[in-house]
C-alpha positions as a printed NumPy array, in Angstrom:
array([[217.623, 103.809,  30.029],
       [215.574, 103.592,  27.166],
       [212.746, 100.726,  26.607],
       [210.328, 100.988,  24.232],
       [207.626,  99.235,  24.152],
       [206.462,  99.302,  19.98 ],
       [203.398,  96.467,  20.231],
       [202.035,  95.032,  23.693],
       [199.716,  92.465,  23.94 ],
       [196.342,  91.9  ,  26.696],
       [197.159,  94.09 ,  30.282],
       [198.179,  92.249,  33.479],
       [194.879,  92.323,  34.488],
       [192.928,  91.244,  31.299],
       [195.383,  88.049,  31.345],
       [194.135,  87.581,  35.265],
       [190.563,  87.494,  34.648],
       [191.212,  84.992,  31.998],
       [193.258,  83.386,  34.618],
       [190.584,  83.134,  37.041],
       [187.895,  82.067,  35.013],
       [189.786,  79.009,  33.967],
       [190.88 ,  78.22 ,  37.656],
       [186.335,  78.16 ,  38.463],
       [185.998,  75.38 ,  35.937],
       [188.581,  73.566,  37.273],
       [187.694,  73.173,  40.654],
       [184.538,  72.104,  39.617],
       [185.613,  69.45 ,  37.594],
       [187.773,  68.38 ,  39.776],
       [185.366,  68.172,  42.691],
       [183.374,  66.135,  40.151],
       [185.761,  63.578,  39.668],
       [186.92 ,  63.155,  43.564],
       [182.53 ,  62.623,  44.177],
       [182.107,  60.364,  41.11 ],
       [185.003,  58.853,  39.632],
       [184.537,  57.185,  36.869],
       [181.078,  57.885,  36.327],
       [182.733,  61.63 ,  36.032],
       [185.475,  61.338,  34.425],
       [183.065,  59.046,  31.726],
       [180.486,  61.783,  31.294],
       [183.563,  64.718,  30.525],
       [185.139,  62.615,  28.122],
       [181.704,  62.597,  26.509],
       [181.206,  66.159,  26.812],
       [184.654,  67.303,  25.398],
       [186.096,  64.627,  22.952],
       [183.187,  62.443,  22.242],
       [184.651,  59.474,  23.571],
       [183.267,  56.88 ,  26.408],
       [185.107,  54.03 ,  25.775],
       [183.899,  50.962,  28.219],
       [188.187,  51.138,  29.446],
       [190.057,  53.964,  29.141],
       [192.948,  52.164,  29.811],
       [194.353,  50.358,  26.501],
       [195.418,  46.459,  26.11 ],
       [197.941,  45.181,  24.822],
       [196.202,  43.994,  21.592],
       [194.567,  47.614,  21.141],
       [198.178,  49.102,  21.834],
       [199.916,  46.587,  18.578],
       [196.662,  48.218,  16.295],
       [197.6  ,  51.521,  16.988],
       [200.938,  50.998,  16.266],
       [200.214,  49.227,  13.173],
       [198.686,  52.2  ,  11.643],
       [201.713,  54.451,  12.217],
       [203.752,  54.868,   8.719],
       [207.542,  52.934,   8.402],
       [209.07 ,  56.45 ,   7.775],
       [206.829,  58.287,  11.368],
       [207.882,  55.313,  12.949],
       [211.637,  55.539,  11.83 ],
       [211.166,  59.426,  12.678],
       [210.161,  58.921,  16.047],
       [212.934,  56.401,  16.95 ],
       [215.567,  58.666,  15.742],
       [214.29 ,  61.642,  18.488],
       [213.735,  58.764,  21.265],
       [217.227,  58.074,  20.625],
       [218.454,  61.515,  20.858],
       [216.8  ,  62.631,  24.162],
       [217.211,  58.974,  25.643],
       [221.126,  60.111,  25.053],
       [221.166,  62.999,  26.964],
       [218.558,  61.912,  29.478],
       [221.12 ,  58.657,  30.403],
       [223.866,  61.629,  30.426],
       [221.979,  63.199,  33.281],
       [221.46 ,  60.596,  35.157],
       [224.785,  59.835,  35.003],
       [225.651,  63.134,  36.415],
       [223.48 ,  61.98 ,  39.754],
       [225.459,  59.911,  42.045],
       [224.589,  58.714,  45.128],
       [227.437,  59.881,  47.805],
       [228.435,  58.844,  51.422],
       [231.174,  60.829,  53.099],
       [232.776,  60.511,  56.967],
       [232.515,  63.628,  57.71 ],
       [234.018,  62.967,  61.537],
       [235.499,  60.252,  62.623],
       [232.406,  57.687,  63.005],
       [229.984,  59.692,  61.733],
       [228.555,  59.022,  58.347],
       [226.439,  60.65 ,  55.977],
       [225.256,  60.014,  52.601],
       [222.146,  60.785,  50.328],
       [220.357,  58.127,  47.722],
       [218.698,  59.114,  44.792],
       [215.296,  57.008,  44.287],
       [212.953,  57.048,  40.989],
       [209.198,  58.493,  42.152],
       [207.42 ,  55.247,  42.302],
       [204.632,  56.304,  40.011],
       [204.058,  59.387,  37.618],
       [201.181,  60.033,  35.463],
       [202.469,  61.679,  32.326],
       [200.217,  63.878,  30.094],
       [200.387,  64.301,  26.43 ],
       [197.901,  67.084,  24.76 ],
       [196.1  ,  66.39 ,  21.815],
       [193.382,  68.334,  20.448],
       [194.065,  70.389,  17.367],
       [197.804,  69.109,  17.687],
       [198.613,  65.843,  18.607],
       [201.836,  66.183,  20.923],
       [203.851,  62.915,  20.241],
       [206.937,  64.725,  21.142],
       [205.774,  65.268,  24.798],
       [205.803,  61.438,  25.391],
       [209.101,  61.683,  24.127],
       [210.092,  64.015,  26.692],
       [207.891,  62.543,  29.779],
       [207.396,  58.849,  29.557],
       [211.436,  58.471,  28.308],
       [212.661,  60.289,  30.892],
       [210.711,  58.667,  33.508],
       [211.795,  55.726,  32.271],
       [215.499,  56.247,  31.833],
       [214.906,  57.436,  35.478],
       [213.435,  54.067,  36.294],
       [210.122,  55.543,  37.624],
       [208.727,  51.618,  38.106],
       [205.312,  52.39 ,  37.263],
       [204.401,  54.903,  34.305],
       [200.963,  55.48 ,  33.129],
       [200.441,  57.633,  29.969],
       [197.425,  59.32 ,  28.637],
       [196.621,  61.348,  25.547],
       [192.973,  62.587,  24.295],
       [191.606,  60.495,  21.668],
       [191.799,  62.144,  18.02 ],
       [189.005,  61.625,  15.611],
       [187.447,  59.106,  17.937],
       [190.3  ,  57.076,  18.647],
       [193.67 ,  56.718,  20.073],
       [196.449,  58.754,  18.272],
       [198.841,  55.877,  16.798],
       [201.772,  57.665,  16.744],
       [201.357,  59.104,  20.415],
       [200.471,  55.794,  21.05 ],
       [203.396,  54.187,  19.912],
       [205.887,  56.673,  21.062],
       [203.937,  56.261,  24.717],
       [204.965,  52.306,  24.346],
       [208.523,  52.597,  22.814],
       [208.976,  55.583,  25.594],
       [208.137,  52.782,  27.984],
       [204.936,  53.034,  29.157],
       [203.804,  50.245,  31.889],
       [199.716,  51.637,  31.242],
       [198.111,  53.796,  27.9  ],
       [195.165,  55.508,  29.017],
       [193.061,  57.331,  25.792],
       [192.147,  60.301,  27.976],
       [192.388,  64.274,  27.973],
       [192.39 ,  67.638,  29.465],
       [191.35 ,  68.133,  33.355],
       [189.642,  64.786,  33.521],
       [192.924,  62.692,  32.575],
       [195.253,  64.408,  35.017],
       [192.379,  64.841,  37.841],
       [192.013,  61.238,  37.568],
       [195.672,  60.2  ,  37.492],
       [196.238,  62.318,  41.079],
       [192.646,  61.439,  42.757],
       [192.152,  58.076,  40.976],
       [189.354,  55.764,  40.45 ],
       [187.27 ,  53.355,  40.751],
       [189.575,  51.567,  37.676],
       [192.737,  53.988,  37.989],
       [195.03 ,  53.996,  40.618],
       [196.064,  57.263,  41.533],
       [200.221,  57.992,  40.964],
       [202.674,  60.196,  42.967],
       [203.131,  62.429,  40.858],
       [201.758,  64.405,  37.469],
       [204.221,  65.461,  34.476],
       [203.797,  67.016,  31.247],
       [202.539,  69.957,  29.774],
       [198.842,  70.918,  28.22 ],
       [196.362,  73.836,  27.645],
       [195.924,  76.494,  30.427],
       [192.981,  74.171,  31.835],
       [195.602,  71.218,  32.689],
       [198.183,  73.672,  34.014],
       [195.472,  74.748,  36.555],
       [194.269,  71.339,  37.349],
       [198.11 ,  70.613,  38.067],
       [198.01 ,  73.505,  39.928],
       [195.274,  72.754,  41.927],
       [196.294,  69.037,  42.816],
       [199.686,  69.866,  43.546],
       [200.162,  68.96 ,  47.103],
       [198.26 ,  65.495,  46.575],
       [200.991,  64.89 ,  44.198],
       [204.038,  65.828,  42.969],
       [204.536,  68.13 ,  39.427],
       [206.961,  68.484,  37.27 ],
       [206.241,  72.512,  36.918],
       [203.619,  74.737,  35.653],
       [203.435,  74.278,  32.175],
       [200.595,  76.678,  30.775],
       [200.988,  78.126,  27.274],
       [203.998,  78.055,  25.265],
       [206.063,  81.069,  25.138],
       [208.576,  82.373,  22.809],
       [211.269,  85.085,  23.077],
       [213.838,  86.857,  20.546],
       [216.9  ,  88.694,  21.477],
       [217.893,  89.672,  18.276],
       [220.185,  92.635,  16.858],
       [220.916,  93.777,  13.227],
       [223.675,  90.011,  12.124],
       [220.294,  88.441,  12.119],
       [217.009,  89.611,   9.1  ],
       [213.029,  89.528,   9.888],
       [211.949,  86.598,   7.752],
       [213.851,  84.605,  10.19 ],
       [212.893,  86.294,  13.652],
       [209.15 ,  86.736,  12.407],
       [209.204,  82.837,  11.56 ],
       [211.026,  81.904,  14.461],
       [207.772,  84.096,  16.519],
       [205.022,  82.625,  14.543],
       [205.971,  79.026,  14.792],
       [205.462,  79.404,  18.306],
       [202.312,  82.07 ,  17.97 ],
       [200.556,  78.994,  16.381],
       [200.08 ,  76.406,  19.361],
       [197.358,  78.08 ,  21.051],
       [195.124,  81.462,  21.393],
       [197.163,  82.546,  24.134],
       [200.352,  82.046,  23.36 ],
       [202.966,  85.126,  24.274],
       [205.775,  85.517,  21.12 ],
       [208.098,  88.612,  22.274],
       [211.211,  90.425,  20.177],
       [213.474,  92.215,  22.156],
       [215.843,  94.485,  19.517],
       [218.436,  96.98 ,  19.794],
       [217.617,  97.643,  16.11 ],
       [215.03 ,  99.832,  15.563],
       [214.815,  98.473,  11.537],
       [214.691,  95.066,  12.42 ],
       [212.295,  95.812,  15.117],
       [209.511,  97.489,  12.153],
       [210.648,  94.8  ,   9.812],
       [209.542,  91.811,  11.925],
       [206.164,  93.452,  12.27 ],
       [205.713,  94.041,   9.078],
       [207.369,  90.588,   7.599],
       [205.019,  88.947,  10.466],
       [201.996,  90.357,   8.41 ],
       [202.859,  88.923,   5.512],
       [203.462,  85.643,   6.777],
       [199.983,  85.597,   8.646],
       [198.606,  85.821,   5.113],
       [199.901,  82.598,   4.027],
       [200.474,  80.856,   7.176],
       [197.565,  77.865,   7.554],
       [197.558,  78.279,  10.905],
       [197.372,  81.575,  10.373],
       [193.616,  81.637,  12.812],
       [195.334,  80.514,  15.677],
       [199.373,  82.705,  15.177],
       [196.861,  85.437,  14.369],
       [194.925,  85.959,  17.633],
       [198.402,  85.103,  20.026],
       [199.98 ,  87.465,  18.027],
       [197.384,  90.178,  18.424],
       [196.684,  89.358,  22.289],
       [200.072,  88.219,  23.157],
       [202.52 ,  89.896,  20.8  ],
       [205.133,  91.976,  21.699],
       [208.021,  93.892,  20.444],
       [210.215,  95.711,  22.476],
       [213.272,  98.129,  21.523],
       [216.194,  98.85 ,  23.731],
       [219.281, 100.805,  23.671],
       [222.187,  98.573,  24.946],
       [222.591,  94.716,  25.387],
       [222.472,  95.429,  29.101],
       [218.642,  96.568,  28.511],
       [217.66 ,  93.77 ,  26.08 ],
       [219.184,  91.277,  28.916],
       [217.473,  93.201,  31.961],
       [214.623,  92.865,  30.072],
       [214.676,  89.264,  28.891],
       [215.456,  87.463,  32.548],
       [212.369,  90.247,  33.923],
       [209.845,  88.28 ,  31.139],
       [211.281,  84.788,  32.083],
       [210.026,  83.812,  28.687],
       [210.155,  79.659,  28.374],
       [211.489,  79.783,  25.004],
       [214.557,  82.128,  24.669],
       [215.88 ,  82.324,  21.335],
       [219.353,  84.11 ,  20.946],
       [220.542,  85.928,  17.5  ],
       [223.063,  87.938,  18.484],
       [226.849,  89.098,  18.147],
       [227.456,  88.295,  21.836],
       [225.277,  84.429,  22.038],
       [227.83 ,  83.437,  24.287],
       [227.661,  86.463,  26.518],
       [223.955,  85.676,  26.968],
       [224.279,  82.277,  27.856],
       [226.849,  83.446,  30.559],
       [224.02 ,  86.372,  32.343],
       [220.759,  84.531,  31.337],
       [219.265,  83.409,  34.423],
       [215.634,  83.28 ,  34.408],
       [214.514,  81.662,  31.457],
       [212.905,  77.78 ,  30.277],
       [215.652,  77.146,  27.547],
       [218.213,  78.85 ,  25.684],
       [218.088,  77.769,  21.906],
       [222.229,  80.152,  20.57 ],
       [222.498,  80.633,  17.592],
       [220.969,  81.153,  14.107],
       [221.357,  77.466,  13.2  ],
       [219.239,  76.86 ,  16.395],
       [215.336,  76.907,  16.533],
       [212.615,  76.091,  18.739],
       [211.097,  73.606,  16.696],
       [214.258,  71.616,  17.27 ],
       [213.937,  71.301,  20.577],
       [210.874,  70.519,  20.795],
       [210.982,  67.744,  18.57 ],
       [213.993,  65.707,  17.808],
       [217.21 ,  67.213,  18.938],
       [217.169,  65.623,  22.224],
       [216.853,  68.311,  25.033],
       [213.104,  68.469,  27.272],
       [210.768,  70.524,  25.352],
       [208.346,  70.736,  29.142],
       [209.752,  73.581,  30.305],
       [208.4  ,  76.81 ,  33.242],
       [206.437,  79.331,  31.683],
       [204.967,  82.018,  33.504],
       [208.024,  83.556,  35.005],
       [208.309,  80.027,  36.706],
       [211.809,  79.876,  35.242],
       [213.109,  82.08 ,  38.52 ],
       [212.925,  79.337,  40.284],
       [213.089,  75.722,  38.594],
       [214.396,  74.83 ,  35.39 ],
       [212.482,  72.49 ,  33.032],
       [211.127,  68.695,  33.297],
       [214.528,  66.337,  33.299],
       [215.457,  63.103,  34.002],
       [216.034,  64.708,  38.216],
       [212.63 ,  65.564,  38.143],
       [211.73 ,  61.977,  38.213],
       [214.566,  61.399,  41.408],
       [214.263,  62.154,  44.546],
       [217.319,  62.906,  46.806],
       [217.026,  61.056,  50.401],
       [219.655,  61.639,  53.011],
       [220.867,  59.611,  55.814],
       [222.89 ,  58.646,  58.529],
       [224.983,  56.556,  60.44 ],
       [227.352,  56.907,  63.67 ],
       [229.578,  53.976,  64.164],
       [231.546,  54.91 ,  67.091],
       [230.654,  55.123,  70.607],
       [233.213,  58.539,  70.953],
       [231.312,  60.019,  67.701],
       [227.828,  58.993,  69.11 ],
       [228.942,  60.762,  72.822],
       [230.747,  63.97 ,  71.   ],
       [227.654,  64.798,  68.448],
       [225.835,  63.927,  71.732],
       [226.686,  66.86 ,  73.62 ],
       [226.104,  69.562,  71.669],
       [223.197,  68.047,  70.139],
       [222.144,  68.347,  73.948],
       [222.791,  71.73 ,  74.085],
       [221.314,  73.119,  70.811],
       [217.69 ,  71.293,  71.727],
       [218.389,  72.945,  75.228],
       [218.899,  76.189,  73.394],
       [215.423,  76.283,  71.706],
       [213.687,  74.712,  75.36 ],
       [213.282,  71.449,  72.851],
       [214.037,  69.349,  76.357],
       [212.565,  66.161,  74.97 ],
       [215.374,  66.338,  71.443],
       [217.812,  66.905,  74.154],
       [217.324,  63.727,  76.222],
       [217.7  ,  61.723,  72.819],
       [221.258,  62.945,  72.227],
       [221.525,  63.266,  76.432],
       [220.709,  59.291,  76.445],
       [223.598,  58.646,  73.551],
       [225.899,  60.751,  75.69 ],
       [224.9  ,  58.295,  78.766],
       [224.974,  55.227,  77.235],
       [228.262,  55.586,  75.4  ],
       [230.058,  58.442,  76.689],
       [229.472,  57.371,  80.409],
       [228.427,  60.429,  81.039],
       [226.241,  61.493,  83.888],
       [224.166,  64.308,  82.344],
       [221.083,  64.767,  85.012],
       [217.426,  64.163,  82.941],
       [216.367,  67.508,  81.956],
       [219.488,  69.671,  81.765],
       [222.12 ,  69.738,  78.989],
       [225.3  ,  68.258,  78.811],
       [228.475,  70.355,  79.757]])
């Protein structure tokens, strides 16, 4: 086997120290909000957008202004990708049914799936207002039927965002909060004096917000850990640089930290990126931000077989996995660890994460060996139950019941299926011992 590792970005440990440092702040502020409410979550807003609005929660009449200042063709725009990814979200949820089976005579069992009665979805803003992600969070919920959704975004220049606004209220929205980072999600979970606290927290944000989700996790519900986007190629020689080094960079250039990998079995393609990736930096205009994730979080990696580059792609777990290949399909069939799968040339990223109508909140952090991304399930949870409707069912599950409780010295379970076998069997099973 032969992997070759031609640029690496920060060690395992340099990313962990980062890592910690962010998870100190956190706990702070979020100590700060649980002892002050409000009054906290006031003073942060201050300190890190410069906005202390008397209500943080919009009306109705501040919610039309917003939306008034969004232009007929963003407005048209962000219809057209609510429509898409309401399509496929109703297409899930039409996949969950609620079942109810018999499966012995008189005994029934069955599971319903219920919406979360609250969720507090996040959209980032800062340098990039996100009005995809309440697209993908507030929608979903909705075609869910999550009954109560609050929203909140950071304010931009002062003010609400009026397109994240008004995809927040055509999403479906029930409350608009104009609120970012730690201090919107920390007060969503804890609450406040004016904020009621929800069930559970969805969306994705800056590694700050993926560590206050962290951290609350437990008081609520989350969708997943959503830190820093990352993007992955698994590319061979059918596919050229320019698009495999633009493909990298227009992921590079959402935040500082920001992992782009190539995994080749071409070692010309490989040195061709790299170098077509240098060019582009050059003219890029967001160029200071690619530039750093590139340098810190960049990698290219060369293998010898398919077999490797796969090995090697489900080890990463990249959120992002972009597939250029003469075998897409193959890939799609071993892939198993991973956010999304974007097949294909004609494919991109940028797709998904906008308009084309799959989630764009998807596991990073190798997260993706273990849950997939934020869909219309997330919002559902499954709730069994039961029902025995015979008195020979209620004396036959009876007696072994009896005797498995018995088997663990559980004597108190026992007399609850010992009393059944009593009651209906006519049974005389003595108080204390199992039935035979």
């Amino acid at each position: 086997m032969a992997i070759h590792h031609l640029k690496s970005g920060k060690s395992d440990a340099a990313r962990a120290d980062d890592d910690a440092k962010v998870r100190a702040t956190v706990e702070t502020i979020l100590k700060d909000i649980e002892a002050r409410g409000d009054a906290a979550v006031r003073d942060l807003s201050q300190k890190f957008d410069g906005y202390a609005a008397p209500s943080f929660r919009l009306t109705a009449s501040e919610i039309e202004a917003a939306m008034q200042k969004v232009k007929t063709r963003d407005m048209e725009d962000i219809t057209f990708a609510q429509t898409q990814i309401r399509r496929f979200a109703q297409a899930q949820r039409a996949s969950m049914t609620d079942i109810e089976v018999e499966t012995l005579p008189g005994v029934i069992l069955g599971h319903k799936n219920i919406p979360v009665q609250s969720v507090g979805c996040y959209v980032p803003g800062g340098k990039f207002p996100m009005v995809a992600s309440a697209h993908m969070s507030v929608l979903t919920a909705s075609v869910a039927g999550v009954p109560r959704i609050v929203a909140s975004a950071p304010p931009v220049k002062g003010e609400p965002h009026p397109a994240i606004v008004a995809a927040m209220q055509m999403g479906g929205a029930h409350e608009i909060l104009c609120l970012g980072g730690i201090q919107a999600v920390g007060a969503m979970a804890i609450g406040t004096e004016t904020i009621e606290p929800v069930h559970m927290l969805v969306g994705p944000g800056n590694a700050f917000v993926a560590e206050a989700k962290r951290q609350l996790y437990g008081r609520v519900g989350i969708d997943l850990f959503a830190g820093p986007t990352e993007t992955m190629i698994i590319a061979d020689d059918t596919v050229d640089a320019e698009l495999c080094a633009t493909d990298l960079l227009g992921q590079a250039e959402h935040g500082y930290n920001s992992p782009a990998c190539l995994i080749t079995n071409s070692r010309r393609l490989a040195d061709e990126t790299m170098a077509e990736i240098a060019r582009l930096l050059t003219i890029l205009p967001t160029a200071d931000t690619a530039s750093v994730s590139w340098r810190d979080y960049g990698d290219v990696i060369l293998c010898d077989s398919y077999d490797e580059m796969l090995q090697v792609a489900n080890d990463m777990a990249y959120e992002h996995v972009q597939v250029m290949t003469d075998r897409d399909d193959w890939f799609l069939e071993k892939m198993h660890s991973y956010g999304a799968l974007f097949l294909g040339a004609r494919t991109n990223v940028a797709n998904g994460d906008k308009v084309i109508g799959t989630n764009h909140t998807l596991p990073t952090k190798k997260a993706g060996r273990y849950t997939g991304g934020l869909w219309v399930g997330k919002f559902l949870k499954t709730h069994s139950y039961q029902r025995v409707v015979t008195d020979e069912a209620a004396a036959m599950v009876g007696e072994y019941g009896s005797r498995l409780c018995m088997l663990e010295g559980f004597v108190g379970h026992a007399e609850q299926c010992n009393i059944r076998v009593r009651r209906f069997g006519g049974r005389n099973v003595p108080y204390g011992e199992a039935a035979e």
